[in-house]
VOTI-688057 format. One line per 5 residues: number of its first residue (from 1); their letters; for each residue x, y, z of C-alpha. Coordinates in steps of 0.1 Angstrom, whole numbers. Layout:
<rs>
NUM> A> X:Y:Z  ...
</rs>
This chain:
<rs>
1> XXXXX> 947:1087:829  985:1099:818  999:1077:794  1033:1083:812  1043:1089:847
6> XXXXX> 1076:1100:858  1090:1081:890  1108:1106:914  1131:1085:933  1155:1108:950
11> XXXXX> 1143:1124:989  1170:1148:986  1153:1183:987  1179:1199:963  1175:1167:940
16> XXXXX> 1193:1165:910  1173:1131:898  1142:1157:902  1157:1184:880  1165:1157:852
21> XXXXX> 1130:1140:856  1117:1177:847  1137:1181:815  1122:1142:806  1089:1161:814
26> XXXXX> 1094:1192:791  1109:1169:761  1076:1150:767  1056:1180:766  1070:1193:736
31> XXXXX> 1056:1158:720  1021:1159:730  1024:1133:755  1003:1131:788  1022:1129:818
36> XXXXX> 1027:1133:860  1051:1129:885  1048:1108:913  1074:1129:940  1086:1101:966
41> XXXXX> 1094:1133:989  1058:1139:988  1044:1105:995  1035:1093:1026  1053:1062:1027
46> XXXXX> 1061:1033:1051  1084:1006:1052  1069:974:1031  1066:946:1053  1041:925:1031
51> XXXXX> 1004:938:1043  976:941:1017  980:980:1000  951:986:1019  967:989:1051
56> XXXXX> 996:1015:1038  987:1052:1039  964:1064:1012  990:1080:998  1008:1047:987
61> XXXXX> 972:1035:974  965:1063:953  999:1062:938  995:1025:932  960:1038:911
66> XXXXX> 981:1060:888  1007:1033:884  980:1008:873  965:1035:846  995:1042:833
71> XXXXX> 1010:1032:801  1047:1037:806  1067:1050:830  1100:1065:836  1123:1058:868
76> XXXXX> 1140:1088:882  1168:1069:902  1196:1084:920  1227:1061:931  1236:1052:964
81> XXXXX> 1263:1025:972  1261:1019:936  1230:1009:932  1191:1015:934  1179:1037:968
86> XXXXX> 1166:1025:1000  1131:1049:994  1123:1036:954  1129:1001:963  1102:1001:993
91> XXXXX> 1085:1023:969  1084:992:938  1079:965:966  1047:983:973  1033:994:942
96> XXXXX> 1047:965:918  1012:949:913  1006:981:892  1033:981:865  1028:945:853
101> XXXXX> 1039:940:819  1045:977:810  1073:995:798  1100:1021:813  1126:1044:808
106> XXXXX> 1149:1050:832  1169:1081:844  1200:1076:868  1215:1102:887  1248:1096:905
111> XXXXX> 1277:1118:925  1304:1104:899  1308:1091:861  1320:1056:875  1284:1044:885
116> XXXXX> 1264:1040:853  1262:1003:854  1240:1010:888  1208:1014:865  1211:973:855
121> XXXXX> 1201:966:895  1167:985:886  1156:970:853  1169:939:871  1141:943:897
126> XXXXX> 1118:957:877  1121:926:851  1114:897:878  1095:913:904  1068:929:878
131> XXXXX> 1078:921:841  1086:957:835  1108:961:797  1130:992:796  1142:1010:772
136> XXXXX> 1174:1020:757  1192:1046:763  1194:1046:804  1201:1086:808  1230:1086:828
141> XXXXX> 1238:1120:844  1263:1127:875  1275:1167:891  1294:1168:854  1263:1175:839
146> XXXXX> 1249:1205:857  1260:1239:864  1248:1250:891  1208:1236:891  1211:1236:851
151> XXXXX> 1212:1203:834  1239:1214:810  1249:1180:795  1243:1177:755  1247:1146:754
156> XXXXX> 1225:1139:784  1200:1159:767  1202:1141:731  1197:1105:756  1163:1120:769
161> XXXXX> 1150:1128:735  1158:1092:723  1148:1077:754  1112:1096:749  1108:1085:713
166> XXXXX> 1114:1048:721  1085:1055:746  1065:1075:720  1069:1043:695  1054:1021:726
171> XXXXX> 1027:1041:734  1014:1045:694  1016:1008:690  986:1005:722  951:1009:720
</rs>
């Protein structure tokens, strides 16, 4: 069972989302904690529409398994329209059963700096649809941060290594 499981959001093959998710994985690494990724571009997934789990590709139910052994998660979510994508929203309609009444951090990837507020619209469904808490900070990161495929932002940086050890303090205080 991994303790936390990172939440690839983003179907874009050059993802930046991805390549921030991975530094959240190397800063959890370097801490000891147990981890995977659930990829959305390698899921088999079809559009909710309200049938048991059963009936969605096994994909969907064996990512609903390692929701629902998990401790935590974190949310890699990149920004369209200013708010959450089409793909991790069918993604949480599907799979919501699993996270009830765990914790997440969330990492938000968007073309420009004006869009961090986008990030409320997830811990807003992940509150009432399944009781998820998230943790502060939201890593906010937009094309300023990288150079190149390089996550170059300190800051950014500095917010996943707080954002891991607001986890780390959850996941010390569970069985």
């Amino acid at each position: 069972m991994s303790k936390v499981v990172l939440i690839q959001g983003s179907l874009s093959k050059g993802s930046r989302t991805a390549i921030v998710l991975s530094a959240v994985g190397d800063v959890l690494s370097k801490k000891g904690l147990e981890h995977e990724t659930l990829d959305l571009r390698d899921l088999n997934m079809e559009f909710c529409d309200g049938r048991p789990l059963k009936d969605y590709p096994e994909d969907m139910q064996k990512a609903y398994q390692v929701l629902e052994q998990a401790q935590c998660y974190v949310f890699g979510m990149p920004v369209y329209c200013f708010s959450v994508s089409g793909p991790l929203k069918n993604f949480i309609d599907i799979t919501a059963g699993a996270m009830e009444k765990k914790v997440t951090g969330i990492v938000c990837n968007a073309g420009g700096n004006r869009s961090f507020m986008s990030s409320a619209d997830l811990m807003n469904i992940l509150a009432y649809e399944c009781h998820v808490t998230s943790v502060q900070p939201v890593v906010y990161t937009s094309y300023e941060d990288f150079d190149d495929r390089t996550l170059t932002g300190e800051k950014v940086h500095d917010k996943i290594e707080e954002m891991v050890n607001h986890l780390a303090k959850h996941l010390k205080s569970k069985p």
